[in-house]
PyMOL Python script that loads the backbone (N, CA, C, O; Angstrom):
from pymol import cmd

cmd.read_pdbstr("""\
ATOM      1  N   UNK A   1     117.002  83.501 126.577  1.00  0.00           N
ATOM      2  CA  UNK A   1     118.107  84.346 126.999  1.00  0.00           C
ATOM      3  C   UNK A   1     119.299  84.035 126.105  1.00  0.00           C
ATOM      4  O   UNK A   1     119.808  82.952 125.816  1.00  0.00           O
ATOM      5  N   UNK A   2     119.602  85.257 125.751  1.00  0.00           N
ATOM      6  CA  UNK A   2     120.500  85.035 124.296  1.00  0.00           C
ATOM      7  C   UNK A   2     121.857  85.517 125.129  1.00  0.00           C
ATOM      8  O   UNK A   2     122.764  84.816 124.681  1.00  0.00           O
ATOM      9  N   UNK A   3     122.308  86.269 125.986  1.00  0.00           N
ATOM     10  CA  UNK A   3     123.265  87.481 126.377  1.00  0.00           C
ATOM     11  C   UNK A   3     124.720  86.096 126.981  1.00  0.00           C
ATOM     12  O   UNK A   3     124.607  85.221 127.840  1.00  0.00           O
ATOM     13  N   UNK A   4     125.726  86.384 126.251  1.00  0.00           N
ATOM     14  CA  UNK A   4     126.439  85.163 126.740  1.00  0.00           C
ATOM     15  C   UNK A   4     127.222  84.819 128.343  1.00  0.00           C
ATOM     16  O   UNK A   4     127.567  83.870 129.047  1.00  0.00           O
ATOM     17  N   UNK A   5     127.205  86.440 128.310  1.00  0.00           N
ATOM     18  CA  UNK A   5     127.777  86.008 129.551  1.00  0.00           C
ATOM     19  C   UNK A   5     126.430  86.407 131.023  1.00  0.00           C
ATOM     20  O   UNK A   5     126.701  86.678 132.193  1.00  0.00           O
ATOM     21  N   UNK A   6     125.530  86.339 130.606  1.00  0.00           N
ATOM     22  CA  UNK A   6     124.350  86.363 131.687  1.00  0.00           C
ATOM     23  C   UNK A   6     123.837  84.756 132.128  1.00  0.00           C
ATOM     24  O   UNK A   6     123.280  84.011 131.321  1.00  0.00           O
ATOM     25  N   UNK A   7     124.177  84.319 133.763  1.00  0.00           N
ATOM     26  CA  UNK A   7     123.583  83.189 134.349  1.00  0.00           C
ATOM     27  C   UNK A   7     122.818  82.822 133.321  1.00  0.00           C
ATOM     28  O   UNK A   7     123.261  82.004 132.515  1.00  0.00           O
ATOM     29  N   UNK A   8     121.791  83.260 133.205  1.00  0.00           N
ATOM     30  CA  UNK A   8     120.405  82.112 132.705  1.00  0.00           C
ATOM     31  C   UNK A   8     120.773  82.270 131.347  1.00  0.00           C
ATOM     32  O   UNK A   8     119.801  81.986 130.646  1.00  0.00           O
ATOM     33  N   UNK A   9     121.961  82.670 130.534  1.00  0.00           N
ATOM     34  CA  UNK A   9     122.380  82.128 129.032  1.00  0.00           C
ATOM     35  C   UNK A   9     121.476  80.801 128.663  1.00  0.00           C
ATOM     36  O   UNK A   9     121.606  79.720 129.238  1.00  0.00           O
ATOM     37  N   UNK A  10     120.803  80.993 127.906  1.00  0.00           N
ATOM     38  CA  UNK A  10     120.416  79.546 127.098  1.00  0.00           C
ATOM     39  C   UNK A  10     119.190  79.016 127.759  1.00  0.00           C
ATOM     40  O   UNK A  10     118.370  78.477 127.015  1.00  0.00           O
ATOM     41  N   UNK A  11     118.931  79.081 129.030  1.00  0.00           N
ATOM     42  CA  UNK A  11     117.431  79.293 129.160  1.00  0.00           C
ATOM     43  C   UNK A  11     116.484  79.979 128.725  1.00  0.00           C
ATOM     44  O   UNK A  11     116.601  81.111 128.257  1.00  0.00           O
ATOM     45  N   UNK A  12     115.383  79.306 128.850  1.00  0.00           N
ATOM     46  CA  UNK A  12     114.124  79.713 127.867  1.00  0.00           C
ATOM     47  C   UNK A  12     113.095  79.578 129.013  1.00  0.00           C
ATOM     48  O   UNK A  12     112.992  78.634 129.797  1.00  0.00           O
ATOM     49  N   UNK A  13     112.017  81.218 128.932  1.00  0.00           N
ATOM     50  CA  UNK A  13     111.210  81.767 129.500  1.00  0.00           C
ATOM     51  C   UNK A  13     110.054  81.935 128.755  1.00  0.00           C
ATOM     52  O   UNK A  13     109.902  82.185 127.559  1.00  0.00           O
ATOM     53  N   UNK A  14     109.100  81.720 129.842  1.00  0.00           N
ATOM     54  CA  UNK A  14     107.384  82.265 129.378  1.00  0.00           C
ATOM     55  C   UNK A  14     107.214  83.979 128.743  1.00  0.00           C
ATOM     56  O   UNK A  14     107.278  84.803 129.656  1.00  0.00           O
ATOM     57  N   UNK A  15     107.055  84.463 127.625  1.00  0.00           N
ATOM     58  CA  UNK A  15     107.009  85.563 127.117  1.00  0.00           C
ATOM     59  C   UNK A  15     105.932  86.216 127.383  1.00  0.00           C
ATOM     60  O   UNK A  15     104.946  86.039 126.668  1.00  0.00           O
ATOM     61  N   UNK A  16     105.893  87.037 128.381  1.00  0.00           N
ATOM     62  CA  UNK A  16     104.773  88.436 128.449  1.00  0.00           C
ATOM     63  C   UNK A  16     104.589  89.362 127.403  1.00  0.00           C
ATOM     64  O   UNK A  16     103.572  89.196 126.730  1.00  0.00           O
ATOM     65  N   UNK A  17     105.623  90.666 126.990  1.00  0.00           N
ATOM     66  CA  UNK A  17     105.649  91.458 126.148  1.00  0.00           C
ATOM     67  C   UNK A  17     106.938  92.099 126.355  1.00  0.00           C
ATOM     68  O   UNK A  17     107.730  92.148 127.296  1.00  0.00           O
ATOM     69  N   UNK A  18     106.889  92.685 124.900  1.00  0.00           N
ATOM     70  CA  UNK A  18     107.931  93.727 124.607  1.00  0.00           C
ATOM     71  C   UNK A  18     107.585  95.043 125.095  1.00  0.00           C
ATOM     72  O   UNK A  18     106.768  95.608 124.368  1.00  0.00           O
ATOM     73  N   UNK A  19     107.937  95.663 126.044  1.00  0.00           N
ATOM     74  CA  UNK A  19     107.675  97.159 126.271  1.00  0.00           C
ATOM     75  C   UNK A  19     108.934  98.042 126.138  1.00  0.00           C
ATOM     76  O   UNK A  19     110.075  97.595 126.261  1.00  0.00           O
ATOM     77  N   UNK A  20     108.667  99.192 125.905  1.00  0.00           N
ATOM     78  CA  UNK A  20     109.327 100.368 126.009  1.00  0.00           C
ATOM     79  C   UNK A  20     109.376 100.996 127.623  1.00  0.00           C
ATOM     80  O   UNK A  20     108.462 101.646 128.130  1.00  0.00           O
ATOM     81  N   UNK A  21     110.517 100.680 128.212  1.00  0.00           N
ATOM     82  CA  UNK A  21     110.432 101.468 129.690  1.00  0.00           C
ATOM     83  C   UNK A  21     112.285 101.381 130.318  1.00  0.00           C
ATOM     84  O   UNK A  21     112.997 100.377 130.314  1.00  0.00           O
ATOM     85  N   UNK A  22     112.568 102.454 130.688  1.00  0.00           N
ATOM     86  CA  UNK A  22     113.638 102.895 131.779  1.00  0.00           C
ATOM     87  C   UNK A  22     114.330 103.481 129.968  1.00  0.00           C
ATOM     88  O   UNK A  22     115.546 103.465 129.780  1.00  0.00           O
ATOM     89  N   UNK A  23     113.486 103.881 128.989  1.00  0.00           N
ATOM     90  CA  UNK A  23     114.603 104.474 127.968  1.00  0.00           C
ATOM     91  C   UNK A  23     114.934 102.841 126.942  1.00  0.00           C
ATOM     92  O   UNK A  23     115.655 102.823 125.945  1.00  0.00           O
ATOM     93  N   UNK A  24     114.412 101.962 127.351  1.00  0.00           N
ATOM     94  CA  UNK A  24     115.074 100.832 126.185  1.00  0.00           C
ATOM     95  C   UNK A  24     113.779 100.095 125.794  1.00  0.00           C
ATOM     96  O   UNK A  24     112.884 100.497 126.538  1.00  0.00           O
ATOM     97  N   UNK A  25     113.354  99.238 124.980  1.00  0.00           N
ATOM     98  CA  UNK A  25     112.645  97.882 124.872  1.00  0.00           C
ATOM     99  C   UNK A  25     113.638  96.651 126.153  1.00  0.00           C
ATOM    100  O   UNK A  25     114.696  96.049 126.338  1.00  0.00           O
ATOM    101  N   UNK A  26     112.766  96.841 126.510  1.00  0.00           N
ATOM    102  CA  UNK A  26     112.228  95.379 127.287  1.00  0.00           C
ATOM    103  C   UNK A  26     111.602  94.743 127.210  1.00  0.00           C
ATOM    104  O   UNK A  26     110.465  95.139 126.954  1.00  0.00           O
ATOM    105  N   UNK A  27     111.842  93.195 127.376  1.00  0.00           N
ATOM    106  CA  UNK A  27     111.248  91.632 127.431  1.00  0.00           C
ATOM    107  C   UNK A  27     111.183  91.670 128.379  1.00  0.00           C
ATOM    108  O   UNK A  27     112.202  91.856 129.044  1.00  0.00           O
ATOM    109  N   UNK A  28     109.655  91.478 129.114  1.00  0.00           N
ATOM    110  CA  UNK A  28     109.220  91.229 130.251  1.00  0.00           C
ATOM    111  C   UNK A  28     108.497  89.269 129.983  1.00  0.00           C
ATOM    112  O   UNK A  28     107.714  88.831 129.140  1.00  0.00           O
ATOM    113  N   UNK A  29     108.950  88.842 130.694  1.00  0.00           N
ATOM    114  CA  UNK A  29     108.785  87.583 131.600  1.00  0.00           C
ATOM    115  C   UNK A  29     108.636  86.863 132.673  1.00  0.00           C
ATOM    116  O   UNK A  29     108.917  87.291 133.792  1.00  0.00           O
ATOM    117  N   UNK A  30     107.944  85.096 132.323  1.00  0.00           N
ATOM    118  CA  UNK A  30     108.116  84.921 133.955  1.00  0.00           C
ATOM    119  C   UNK A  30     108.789  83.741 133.776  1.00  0.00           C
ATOM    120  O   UNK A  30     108.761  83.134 132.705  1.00  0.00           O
ATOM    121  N   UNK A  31     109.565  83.264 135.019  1.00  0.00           N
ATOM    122  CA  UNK A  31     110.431  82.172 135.348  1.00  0.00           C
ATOM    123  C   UNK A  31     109.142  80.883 135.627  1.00  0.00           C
ATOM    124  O   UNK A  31     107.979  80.894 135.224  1.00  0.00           O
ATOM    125  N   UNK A  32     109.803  79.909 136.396  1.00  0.00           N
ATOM    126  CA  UNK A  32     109.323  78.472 136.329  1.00  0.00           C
ATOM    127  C   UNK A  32     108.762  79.174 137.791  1.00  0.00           C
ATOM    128  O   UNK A  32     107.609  78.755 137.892  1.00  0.00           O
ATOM    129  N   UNK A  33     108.998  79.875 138.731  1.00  0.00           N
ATOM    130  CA  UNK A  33     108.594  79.947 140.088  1.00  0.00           C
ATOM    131  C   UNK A  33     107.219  81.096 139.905  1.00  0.00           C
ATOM    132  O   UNK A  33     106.670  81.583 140.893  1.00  0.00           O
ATOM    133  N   UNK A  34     106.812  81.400 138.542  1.00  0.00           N
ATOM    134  CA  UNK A  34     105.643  82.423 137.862  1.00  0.00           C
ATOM    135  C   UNK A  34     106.344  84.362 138.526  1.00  0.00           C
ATOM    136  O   UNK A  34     105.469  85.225 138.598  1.00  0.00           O
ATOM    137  N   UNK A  35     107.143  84.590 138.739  1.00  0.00           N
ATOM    138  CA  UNK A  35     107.957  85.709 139.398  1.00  0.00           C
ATOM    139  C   UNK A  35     108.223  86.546 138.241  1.00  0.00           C
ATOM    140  O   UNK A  35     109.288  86.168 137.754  1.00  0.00           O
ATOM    141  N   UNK A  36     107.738  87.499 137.593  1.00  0.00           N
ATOM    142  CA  UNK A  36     107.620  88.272 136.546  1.00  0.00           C
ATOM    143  C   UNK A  36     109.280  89.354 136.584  1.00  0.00           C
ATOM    144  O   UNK A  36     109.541  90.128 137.505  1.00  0.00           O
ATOM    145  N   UNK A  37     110.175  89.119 135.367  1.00  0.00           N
ATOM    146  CA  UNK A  37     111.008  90.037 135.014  1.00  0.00           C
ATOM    147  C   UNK A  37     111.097  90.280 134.024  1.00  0.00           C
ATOM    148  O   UNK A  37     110.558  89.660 133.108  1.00  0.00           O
ATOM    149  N   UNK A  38     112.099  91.664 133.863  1.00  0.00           N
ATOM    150  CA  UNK A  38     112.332  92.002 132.294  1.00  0.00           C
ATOM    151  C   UNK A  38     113.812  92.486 132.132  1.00  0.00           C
ATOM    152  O   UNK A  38     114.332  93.366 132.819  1.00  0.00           O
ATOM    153  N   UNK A  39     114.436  91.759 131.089  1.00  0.00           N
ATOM    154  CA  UNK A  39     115.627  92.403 130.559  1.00  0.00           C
ATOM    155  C   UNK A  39     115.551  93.638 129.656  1.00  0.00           C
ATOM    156  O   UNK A  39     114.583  94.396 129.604  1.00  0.00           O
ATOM    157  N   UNK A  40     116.544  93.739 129.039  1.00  0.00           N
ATOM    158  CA  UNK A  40     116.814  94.291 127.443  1.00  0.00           C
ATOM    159  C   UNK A  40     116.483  93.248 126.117  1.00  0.00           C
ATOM    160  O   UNK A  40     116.603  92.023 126.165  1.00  0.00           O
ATOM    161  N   UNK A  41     116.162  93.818 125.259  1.00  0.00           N
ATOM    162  CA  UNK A  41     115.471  93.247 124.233  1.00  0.00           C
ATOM    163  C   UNK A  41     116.657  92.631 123.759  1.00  0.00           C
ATOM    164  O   UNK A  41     116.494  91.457 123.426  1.00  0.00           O
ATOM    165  N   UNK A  42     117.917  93.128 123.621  1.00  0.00           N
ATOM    166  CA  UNK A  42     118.592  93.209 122.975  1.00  0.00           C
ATOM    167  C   UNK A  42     119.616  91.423 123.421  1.00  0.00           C
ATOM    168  O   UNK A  42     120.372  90.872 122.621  1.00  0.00           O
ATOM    169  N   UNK A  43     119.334  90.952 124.715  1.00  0.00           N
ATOM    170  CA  UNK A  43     119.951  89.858 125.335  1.00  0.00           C
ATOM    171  C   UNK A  43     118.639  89.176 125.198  1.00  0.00           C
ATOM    172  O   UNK A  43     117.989  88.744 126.150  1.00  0.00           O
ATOM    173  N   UNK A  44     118.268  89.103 123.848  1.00  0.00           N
ATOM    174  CA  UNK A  44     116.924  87.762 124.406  1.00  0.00           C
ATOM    175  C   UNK A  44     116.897  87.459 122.796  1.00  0.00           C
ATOM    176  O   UNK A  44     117.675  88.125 122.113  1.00  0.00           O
ATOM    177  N   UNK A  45     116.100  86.551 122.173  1.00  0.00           N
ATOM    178  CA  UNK A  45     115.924  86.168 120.794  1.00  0.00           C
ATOM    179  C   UNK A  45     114.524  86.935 120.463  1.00  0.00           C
ATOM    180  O   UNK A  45     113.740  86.354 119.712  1.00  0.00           O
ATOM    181  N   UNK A  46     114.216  88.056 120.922  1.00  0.00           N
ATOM    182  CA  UNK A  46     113.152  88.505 120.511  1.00  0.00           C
ATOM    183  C   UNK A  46     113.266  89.644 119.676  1.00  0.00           C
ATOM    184  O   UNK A  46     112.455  90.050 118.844  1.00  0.00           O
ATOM    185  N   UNK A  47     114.884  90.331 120.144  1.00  0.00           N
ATOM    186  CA  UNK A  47     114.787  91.412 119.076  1.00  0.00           C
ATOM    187  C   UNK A  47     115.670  91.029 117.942  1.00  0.00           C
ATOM    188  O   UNK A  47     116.596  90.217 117.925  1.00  0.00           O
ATOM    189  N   UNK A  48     115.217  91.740 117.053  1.00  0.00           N
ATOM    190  CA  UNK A  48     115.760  91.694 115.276  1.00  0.00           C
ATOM    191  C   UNK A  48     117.231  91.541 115.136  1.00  0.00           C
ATOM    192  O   UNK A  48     118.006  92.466 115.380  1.00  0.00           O
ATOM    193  N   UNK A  49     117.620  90.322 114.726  1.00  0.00           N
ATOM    194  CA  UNK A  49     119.068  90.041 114.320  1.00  0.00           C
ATOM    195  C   UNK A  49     119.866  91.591 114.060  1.00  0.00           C
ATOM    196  O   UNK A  49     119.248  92.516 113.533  1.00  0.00           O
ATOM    197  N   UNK A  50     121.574  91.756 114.583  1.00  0.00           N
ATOM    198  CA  UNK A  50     122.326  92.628 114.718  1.00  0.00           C
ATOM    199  C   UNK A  50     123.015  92.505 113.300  1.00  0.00           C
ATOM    200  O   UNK A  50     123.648  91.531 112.892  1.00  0.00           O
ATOM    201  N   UNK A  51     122.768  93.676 112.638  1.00  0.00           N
ATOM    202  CA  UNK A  51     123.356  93.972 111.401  1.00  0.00           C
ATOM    203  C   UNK A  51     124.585  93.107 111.256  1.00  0.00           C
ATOM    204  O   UNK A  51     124.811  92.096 110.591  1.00  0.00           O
ATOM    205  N   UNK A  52     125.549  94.076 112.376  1.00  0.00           N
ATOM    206  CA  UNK A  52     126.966  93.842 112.399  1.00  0.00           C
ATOM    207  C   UNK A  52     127.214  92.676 113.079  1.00  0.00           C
ATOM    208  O   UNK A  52     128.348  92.367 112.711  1.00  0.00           O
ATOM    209  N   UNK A  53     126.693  91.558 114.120  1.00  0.00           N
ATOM    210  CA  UNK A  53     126.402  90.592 113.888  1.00  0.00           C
ATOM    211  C   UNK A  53     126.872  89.280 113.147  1.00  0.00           C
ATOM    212  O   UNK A  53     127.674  88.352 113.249  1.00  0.00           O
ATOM    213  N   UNK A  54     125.684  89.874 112.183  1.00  0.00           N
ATOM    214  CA  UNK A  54     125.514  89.145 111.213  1.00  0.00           C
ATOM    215  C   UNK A  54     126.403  89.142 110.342  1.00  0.00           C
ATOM    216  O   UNK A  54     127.035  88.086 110.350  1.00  0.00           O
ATOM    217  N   UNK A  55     126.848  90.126 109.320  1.00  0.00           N
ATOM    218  CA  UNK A  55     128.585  90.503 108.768  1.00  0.00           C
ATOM    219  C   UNK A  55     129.320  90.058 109.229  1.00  0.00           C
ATOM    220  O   UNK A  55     130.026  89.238 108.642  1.00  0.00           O
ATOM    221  N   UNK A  56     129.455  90.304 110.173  1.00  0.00           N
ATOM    222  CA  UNK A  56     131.019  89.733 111.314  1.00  0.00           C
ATOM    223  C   UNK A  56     130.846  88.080 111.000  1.00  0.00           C
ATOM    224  O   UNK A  56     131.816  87.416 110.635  1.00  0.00           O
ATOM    225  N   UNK A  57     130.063  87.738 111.107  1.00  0.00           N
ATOM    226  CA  UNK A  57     129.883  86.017 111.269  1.00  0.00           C
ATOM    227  C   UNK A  57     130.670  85.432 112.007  1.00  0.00           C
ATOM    228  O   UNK A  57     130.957  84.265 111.743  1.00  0.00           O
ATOM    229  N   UNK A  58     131.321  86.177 113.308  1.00  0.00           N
ATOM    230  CA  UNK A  58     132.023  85.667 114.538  1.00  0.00           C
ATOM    231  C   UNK A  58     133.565  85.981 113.838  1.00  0.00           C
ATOM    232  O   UNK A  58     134.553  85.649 114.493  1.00  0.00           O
ATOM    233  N   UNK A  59     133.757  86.655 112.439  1.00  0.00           N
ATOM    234  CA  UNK A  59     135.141  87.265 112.491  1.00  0.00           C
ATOM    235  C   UNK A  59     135.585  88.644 114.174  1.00  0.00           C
ATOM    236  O   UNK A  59     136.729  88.960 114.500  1.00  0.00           O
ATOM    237  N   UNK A  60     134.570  89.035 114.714  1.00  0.00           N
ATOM    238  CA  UNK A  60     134.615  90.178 114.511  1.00  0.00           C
ATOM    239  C   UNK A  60     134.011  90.108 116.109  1.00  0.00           C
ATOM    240  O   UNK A  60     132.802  90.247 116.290  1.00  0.00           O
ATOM    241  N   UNK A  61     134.890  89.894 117.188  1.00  0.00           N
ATOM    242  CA  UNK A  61     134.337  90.179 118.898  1.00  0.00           C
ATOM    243  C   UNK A  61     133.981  91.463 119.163  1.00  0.00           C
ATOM    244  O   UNK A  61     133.259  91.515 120.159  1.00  0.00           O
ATOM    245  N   UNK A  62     134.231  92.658 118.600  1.00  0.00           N
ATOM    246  CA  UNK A  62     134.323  93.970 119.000  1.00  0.00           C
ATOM    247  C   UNK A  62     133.780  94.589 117.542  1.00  0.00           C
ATOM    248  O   UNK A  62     134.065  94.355 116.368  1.00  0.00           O
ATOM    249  N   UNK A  63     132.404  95.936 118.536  1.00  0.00           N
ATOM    250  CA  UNK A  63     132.638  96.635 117.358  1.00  0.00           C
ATOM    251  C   UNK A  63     133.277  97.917 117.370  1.00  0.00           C
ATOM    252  O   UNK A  63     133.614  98.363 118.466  1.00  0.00           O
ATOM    253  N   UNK A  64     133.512  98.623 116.272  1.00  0.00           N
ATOM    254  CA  UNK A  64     134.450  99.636 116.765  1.00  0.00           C
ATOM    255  C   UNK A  64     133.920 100.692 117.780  1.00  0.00           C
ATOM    256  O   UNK A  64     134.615 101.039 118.735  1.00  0.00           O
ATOM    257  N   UNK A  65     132.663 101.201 117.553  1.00  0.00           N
ATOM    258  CA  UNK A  65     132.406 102.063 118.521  1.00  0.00           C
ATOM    259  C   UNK A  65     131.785 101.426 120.099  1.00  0.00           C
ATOM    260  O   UNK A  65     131.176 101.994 121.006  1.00  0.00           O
ATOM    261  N   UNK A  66     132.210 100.134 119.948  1.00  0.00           N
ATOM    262  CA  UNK A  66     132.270  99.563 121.358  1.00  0.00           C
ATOM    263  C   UNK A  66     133.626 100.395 121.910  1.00  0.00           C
ATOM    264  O   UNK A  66     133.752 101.151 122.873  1.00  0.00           O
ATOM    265  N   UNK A  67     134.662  99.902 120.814  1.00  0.00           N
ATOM    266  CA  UNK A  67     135.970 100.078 121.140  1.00  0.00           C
ATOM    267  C   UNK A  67     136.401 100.910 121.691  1.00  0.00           C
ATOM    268  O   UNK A  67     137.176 100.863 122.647  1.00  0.00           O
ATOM    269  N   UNK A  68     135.594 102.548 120.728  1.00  0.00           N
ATOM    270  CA  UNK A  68     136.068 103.646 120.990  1.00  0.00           C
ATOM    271  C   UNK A  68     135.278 104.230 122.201  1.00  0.00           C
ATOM    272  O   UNK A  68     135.768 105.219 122.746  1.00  0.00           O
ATOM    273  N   UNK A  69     134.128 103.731 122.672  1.00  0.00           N
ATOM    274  CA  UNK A  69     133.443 103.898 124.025  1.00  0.00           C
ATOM    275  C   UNK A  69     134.308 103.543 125.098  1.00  0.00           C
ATOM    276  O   UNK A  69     134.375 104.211 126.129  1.00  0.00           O
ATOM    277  N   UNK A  70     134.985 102.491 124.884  1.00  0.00           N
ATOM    278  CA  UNK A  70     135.848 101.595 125.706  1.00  0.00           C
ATOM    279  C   UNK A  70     136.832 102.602 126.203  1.00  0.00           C
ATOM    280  O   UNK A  70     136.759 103.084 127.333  1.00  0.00           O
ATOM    281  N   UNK A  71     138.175 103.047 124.936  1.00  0.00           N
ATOM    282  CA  UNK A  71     138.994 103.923 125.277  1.00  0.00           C
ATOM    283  C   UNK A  71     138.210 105.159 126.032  1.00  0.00           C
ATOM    284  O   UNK A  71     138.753 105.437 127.102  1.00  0.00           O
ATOM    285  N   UNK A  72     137.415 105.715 125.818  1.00  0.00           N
ATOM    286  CA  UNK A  72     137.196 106.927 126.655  1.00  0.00           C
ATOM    287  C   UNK A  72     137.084 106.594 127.759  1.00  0.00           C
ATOM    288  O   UNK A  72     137.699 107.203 128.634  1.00  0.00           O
ATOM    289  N   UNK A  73     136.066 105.263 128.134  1.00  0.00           N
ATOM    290  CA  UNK A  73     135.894 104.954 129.519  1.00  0.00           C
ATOM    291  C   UNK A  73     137.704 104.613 130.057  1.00  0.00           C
ATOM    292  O   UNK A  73     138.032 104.860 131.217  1.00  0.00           O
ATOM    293  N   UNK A  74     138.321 104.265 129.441  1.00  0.00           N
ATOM    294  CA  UNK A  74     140.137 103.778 130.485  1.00  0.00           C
ATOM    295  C   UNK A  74     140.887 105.069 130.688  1.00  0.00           C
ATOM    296  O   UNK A  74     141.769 105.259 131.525  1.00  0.00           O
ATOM    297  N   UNK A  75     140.286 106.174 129.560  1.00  0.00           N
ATOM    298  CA  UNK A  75     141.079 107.538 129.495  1.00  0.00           C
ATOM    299  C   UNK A  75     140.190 108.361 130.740  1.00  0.00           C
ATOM    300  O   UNK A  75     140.861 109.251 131.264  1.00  0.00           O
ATOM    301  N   UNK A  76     138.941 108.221 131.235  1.00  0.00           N
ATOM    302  CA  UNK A  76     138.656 108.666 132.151  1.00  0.00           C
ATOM    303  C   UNK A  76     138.836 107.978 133.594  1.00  0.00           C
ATOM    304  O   UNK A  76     138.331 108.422 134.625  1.00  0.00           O
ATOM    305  N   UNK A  77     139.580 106.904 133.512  1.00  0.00           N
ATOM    306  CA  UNK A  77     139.695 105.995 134.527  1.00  0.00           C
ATOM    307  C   UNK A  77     141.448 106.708 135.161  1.00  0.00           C
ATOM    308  O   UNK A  77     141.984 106.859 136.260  1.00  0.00           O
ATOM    309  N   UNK A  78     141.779 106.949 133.842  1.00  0.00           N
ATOM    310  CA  UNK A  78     143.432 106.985 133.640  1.00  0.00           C
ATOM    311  C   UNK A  78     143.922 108.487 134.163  1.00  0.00           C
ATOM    312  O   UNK A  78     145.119 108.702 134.358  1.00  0.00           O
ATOM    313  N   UNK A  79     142.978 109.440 134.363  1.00  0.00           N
ATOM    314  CA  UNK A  79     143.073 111.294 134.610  1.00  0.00           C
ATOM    315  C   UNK A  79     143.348 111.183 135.902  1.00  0.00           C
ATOM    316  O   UNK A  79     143.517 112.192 136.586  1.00  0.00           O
TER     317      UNK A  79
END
""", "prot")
cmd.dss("prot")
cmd.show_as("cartoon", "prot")
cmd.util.cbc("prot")
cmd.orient("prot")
């Protein structure tokens, strides 16, 4: 579990598979109690290093079209 601000940050799980389901890749797993879940690929070390990421090399908390997702979501908060 790669996702920083998710509880089990930095714990490490038994790997089932990567599937495609609800519209994303998912990492399906099981915990220490054998109880099968799945995240996003994208909060785990299984999917492919982030371009921008990687560039940023921690210059860089935000990307812009986080940003600009962001403003629309406060401008529809704000109507």
């Amino acid at each position: 579990m790669t996702h920083p601000f998710h509880p089990w940050s930095g714990r490490e799980f038994v790997f089932l598979a990567v599937r495609q389901t609800w519209s994303e890749d998912r990492v399906f797993f099981v915990d220490g109690d054998a109880r099968q879940f799945s995240l996003p690929v994208g909060w785990t070390d299984a999917a492919d290093p982030d371009a921008f990421v990687t560039m940023a090399a921690g210059r860089s908390p935000f990307r812009f079209a986080d940003l600009v997702e962001l403003r629309r979501l406060i401008d529809g908060v704000s109507d």
